[in-house]
C-alpha positions in Angstrom: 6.0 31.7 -12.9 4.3 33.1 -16.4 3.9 36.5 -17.1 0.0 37.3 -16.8 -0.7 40.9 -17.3 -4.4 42.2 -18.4 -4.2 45.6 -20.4 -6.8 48.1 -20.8 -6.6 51.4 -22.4 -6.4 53.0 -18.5 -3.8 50.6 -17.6 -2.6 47.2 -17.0 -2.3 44.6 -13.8 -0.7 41.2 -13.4 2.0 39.2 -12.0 5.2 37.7 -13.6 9.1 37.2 -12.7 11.6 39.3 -12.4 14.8 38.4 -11.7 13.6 34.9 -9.5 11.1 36.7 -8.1 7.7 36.3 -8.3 6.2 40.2 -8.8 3.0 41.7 -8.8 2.8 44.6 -11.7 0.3 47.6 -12.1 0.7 50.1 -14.6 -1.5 53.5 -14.6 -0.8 56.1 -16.9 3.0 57.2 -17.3 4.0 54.7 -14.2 4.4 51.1 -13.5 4.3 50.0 -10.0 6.7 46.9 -9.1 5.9 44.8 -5.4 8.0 41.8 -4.7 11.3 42.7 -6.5 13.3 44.0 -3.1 16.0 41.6 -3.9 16.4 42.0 -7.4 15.7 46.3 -7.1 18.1 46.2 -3.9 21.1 44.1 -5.2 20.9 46.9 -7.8 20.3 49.9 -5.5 22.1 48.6 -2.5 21.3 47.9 0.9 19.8 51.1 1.8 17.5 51.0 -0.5 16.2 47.5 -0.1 15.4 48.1 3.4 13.1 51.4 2.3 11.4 49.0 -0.1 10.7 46.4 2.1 7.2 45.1 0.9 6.0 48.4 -0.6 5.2 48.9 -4.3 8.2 50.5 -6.1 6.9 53.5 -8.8 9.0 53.4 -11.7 8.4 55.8 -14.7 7.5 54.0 -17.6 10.0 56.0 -19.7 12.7 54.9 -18.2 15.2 53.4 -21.4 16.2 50.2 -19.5 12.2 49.6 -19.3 10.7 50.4 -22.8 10.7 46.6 -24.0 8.6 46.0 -20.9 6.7 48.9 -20.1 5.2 48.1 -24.0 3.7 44.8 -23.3 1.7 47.1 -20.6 0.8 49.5 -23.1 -2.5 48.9 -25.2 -1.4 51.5 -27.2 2.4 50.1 -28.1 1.7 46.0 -27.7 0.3 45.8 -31.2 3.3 47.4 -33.0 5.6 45.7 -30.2 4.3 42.3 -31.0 2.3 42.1 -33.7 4.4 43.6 -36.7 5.6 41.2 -39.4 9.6 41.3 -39.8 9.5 40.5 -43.1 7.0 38.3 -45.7 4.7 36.8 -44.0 4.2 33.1 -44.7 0.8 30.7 -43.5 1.9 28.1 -41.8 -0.7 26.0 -41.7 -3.8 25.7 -39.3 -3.8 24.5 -35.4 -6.4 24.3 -32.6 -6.0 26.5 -29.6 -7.8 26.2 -26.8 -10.7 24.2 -29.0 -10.7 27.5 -31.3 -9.0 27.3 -35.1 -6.4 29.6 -35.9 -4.3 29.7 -38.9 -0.5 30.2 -38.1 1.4 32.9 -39.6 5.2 32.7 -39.8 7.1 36.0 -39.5 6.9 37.9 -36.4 9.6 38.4 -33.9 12.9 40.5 -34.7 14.4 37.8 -37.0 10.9 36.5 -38.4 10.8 33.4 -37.1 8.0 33.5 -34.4 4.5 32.4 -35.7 1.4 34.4 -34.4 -1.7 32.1 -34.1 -4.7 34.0 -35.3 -8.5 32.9 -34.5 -10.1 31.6 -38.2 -13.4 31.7 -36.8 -15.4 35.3 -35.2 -13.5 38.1 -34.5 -9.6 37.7 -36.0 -7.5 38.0 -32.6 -4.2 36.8 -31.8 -4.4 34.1 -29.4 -0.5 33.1 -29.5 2.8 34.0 -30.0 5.1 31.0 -30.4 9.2 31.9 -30.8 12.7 30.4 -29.5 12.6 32.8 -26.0 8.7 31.2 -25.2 5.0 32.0 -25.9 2.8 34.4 -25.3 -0.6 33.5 -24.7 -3.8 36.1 -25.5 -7.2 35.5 -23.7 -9.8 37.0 -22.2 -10.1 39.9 -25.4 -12.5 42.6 -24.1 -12.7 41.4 -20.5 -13.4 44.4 -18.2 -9.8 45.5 -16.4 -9.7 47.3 -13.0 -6.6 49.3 -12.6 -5.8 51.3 -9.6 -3.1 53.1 -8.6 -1.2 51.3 -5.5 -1.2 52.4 -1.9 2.0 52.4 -0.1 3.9 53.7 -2.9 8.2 54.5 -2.3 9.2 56.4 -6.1 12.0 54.5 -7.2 13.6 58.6 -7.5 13.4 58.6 -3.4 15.8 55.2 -3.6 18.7 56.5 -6.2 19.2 60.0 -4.5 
């Protein structure tokens, strides 16, 4: 399953993979709100606390370290710096359609500079892909409107560790 997350300056909400398992993801504010990852939260937190997740949402602080990789791509704030920073010179690597829009490719990106970042040529400049070796990120939908909620039925991941 692809990672699909809309992001708005209040927060984000999609759905993606974690683990094997297919996850639905909301982030409000300083917290990020996990449903579907019992197995893969569980086999980490034991059998005790798999049971109290069951099918609830799981609120993890954003903060945590192991999730700051992550918990940018939900971050309007942090994805530009996260994804869209050169690594080095910046070469054009020619021009592609997208979608039926132009972009011109620019090599560079990623933590080695090899990823190429597919910009629109034509109206507004926005990054409509991210092509490297792990897989491609796809941007659509710039400026859609983006309802984000906090969850109901809400176990803090601090109740499951003790």
């Amino acid at each position: 399953m692809p990672v699909d997350v809309r992001i708005s300056g209040s927060g984000a909400t999609g759905t993606g993979s974690f683990g094997g398992a297919n996850v639905q993801i909301v982030r409000v504010g300083d917290n990020i709100y996990v449903r579907g990852a019992q197995q893969v939260l569980g086999s980490f937190l034991g059998p005790a606390a798999m049971k109290k997740i069951d099918d609830h949402w799981v609120q993890i602080p954003a903060a945590m370290p192991q999730l700051q990789q992550f918990a940018a791509l939900t971050d309007l704030k942090q994805l530009p710096g996260q994804l869209f920073s050169p690594s080095g010179t910046v070469t054009k690597a020619g021009t592609r359609t997208l979608g039926g829009s132009k972009a011109v490719a620019l090599k560079g990106y990623g933590q080695d500079g090899s990823s190429t970042l597919l910009v629109a040529t034509s109206g507004t400049p926005y990054p409509l892909q991210l092509q490297s070796s792990g897989g491609t990120l796809t941007f659509s939908e710039w400026n859609a409107p983006v309802s984000v909620q906090v969850p109901t039925d809400v176990v803090p991941l601090t109740s499951l560790t003790g």
